[in-house]
N, C-alpha and C positions, 0 to 999 in steps of 0.2 A: 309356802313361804319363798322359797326358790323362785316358782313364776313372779310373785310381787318385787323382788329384787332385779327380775330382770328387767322386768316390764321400767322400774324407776332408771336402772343402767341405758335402756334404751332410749329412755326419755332425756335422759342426761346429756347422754351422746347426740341427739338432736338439734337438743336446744346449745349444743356448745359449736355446733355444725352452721346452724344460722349464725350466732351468731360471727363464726366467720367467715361465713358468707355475706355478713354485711358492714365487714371492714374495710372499709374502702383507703386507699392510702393514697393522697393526691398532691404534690407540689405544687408551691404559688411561689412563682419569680415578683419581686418588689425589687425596682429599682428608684432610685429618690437622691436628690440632691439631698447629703447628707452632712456636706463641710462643705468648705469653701467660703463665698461671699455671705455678709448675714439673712439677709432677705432671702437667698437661696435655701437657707438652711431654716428657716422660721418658717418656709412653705413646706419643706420636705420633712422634718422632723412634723409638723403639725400634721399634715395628710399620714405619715406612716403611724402616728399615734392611733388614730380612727380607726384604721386597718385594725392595729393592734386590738385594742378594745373591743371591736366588732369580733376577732375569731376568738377571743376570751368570753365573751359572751354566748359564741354561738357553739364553745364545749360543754361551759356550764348548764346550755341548755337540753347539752344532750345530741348534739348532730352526730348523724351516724357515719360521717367522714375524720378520716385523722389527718388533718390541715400541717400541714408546714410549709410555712413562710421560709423563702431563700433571700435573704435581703442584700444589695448590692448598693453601693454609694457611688454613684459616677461622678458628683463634684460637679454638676451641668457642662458637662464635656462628652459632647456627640459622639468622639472617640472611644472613651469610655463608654459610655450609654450602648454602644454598639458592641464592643468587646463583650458586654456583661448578656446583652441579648442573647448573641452565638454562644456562650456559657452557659447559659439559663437550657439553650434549647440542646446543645450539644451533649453536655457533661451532666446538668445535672438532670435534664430531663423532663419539664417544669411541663405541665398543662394546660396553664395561664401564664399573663403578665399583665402585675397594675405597675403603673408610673407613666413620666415621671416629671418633676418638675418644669424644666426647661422645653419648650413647643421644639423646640430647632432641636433637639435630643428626642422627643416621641415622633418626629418626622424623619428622623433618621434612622431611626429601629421599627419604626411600624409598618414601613414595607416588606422586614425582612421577618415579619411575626404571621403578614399574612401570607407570604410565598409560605410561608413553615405548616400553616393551619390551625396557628395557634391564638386564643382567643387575651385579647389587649383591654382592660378596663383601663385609660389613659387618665392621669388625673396626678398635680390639679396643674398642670400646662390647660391652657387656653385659646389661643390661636382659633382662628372660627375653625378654619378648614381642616382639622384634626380628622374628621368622620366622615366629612363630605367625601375626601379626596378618594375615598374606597365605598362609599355605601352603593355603589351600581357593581361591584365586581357579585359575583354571584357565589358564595356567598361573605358577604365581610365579614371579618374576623374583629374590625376594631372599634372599639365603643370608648365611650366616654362618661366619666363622674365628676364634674367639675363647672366652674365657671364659663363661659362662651365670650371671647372679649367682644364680639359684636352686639351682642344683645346688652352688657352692662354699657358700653357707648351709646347705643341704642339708646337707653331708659336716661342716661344723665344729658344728650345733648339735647333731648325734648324736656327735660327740666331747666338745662341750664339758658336757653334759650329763653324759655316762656320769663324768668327771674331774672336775668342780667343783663346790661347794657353790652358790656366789652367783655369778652371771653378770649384770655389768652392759653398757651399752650406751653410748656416744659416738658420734655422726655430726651431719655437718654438715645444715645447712639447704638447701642446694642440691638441684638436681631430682633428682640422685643419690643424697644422704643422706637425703633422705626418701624416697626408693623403698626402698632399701637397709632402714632403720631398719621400713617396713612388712611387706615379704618376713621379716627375723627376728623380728619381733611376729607376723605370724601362724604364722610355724614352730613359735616357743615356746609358741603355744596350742594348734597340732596336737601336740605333746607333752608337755602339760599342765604347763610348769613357766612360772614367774613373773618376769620379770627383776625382781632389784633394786632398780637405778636405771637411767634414763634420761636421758640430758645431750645436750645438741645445742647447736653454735656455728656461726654463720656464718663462711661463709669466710675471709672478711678479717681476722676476731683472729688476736692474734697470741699469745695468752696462754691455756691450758686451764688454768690451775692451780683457779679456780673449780670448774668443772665434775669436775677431777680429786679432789678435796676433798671432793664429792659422793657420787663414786663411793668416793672410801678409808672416808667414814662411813657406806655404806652395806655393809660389806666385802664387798665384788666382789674374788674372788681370779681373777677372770677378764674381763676388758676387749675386747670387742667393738669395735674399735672401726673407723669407716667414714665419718674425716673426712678430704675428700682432701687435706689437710698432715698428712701421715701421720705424721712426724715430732714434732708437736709435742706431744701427750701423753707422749711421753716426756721433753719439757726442764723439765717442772713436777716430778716425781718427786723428785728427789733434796731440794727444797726442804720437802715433805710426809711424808718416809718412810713411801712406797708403794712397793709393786713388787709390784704384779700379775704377771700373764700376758697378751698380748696376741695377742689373735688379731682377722683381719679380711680386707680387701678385696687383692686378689692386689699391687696395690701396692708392699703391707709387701717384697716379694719384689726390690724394686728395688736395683740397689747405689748408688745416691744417698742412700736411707737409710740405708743403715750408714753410709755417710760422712758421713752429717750428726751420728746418731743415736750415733755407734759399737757397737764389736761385741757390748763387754759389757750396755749397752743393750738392745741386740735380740737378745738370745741368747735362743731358745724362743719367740720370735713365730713364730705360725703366721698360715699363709694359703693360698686356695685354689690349686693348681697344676695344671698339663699338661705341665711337663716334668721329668721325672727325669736329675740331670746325674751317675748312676753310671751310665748308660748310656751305653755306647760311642760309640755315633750320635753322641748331643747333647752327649756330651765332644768330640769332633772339631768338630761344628758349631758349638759356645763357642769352639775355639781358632782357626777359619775368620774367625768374628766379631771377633774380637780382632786380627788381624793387621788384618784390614781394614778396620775403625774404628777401632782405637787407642781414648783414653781415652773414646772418643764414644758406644763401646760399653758399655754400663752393665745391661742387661734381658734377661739369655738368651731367659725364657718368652713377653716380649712378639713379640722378634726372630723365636724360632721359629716362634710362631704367622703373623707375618707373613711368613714365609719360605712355611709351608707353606700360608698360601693364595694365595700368588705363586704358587707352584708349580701350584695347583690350575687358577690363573686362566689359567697359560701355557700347558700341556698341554690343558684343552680347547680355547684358543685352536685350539691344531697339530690337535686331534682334527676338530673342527668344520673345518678345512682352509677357514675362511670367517670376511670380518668380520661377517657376520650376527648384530646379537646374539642372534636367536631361537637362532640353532645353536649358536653357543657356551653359553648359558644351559641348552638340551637337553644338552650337552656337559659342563657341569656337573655338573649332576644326574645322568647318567650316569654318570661318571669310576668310574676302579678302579685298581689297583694302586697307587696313593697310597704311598709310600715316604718319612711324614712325621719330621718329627726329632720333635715334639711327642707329645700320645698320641692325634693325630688318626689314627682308622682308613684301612684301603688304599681299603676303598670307604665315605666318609665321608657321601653323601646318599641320599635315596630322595624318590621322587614326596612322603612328608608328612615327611618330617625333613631339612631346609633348616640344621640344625648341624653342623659339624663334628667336633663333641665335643659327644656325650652324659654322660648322670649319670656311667654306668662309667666314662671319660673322665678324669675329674674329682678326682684326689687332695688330701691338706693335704701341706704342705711345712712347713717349719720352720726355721732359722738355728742351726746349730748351725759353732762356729768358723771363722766368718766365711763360710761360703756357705749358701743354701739344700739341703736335701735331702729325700727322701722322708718323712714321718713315718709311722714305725712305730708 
């Protein structure tokens, strides 16, 4: 009797051995526009949702890492963005960093994440050159979950093109409207056509009727536009009797803007996409989202994307069985089977492509009776 007691103690003491031995305890830095202006806040609240759900899903399933999110709100202020980096890496420690909204904030921390060795899932900033600007150092550290603004410019100026006569342009003065407004000036010179007009307002007005006025005498039956109060080109309209077509920055895609803008408003605004919500999948993953945010939930395509680079971020976690970020960063870029709700592929990187979501990737959506969907 004695031996069979001991023999179960031993066994006891084993199995309590593993398992901890395979506790693994790993910090993840999230940084996100998390106040401030609305559009800022509608991207970065929506991509941290997706995270969030993705490591709620990926305890319930049992991962054998114990995940803690360190969440930081910079307000898309570089300065901040930067402060919270040195924190992330100094104080608390962190293994990784997703974020974060603002390109000119992931380009100012993302040098100082790959001097550190620390691995950057950047998202949902856009900026082509996010992953370029490091994928030859040996080895990069910084990847990307997110939209690419060259490729949704890409897919809409070969739409917009082949369908409209006169295509004008609208964007802000910010480091993003001007990046944005240069990427489609030299598009349209790579396919030799001309915009009509050109408008640009700083952030802060509150009134495009100017600038819109511009664009109706210049007749632009097609409106570009890539100012991020996406909303307000269209509260000047009805005062001018204009009514373009608007197509632009994935934004337009939000449900904050139809609720501002309404439905008939934004009927036929395109913009660039990654998620198709007649797909089963990303039907399911909308109704997941919805229960579990309630009205707080407003941005399928942002959530997905941050859902599926949670996802990306947890799983090499468990793969790399280490908080090294070397390992996990090799873990990364390794990764396969990827089973994303977005149209990020199963095996999404390689040693020189640090994106997610390539061109193919990359479709127009549209607003047709009150939701977005694929355009045909």
């Amino acid at each position: 009797m004695k031996s069979i007691l001991k023999a179960i103690a031993i066994g006891v003491a084993t199995t309590l051995g593993s398992a901890s031995a395979l506790a693994l305890d790993v910090k993840v830095g999230v940084i996100q526009g998390l106040s401030g202006p609305p559009a800022i806040v509608d991207f970065g609240e929506s991509y941290l949702q997706g995270i969030r759900m993705a490591l709620k899903e990926y305890k319930a399933e049992g991962g054998i890492a114990n995940i803690e999110l360190i969440v930081y709100d910079d307000e898309a202020n570089p300065q901040r963005a930067v402060s919270f980096t040195q924190r992330l890496i100094q104080n608390d420690k962190v293994s990784a960093v997703m974020g974060t909204v603002n390109s000119g904030n992931v380009m100012a921390f993302a040098p100082i994440l790959q001097r550190a060795g620390i691995p950057l899932i950047a998202g949902p900033s856009i900026a082509t050159g996010i992953t370029t600007k490091f994928i030859d150092e040996d080895p990069s550290f910084i990847f990307r979950c997110s939209m690419v603004e060259k490729f949704q410019i890409d897919k809409m100026l070969d739409w917009g093109i082949a369908n409209f006569d006169k295509i004008g342009l609208l964007h802000s003065t910010t480091g993003y409207g001007s990046f944005a407004a240069d990427e489609i000036q030299k598009g349209m010179e790579e396919r030799g056509v001309q915009l009509v007009a050109i408008e640009a307002a700083a952030p802060g007005i509150n009134d495009l009727t100017p600038q819109m006025i511009r664009l109706r005498d210049a007749n632009a039956d097609l409106v570009l536009n890539f100012h991020e109060s996406f909303e307000l080109p269209y509260r000047a309209l009805p005062r001018i009797d204009y009514k373009p077509t608007f197509a632009g920055n994935w934004g337009l895609s939000s449900e904050k803007v139809i609720d501002i803008v309404g439905r008939d408003a934004i009927e036929g605004t395109v913009m660039g996409q990654a998620l198709d919500l007649s797909d089963p999948k990303a039907a399911a993953f909308d109704e997941r989202m919805r229960a579990e945010f309630g009205t707080a939930y407003r941005w399928p395509v942002l959530a997905a994307l941050g859902y599926d680079g949670g996802r990306i971020m947890f799983q090499a976690i468990e793969n790399a069985g280490s908080d090294d970020p070397a390992a996990i960063r090799d873990a990364i870029e390794s990764i396969e089977g990827v089973d994303a709700i977005s149209s990020t592929p199963d095996k999404p990187f390689s040693a020189k492509d640090h994106e997610c979501l390539d061109s193919e990737h990359v479709f127009l959506g549209v607003w047709r009776d009150g939701r977005v969907v694929r355009l045909e």
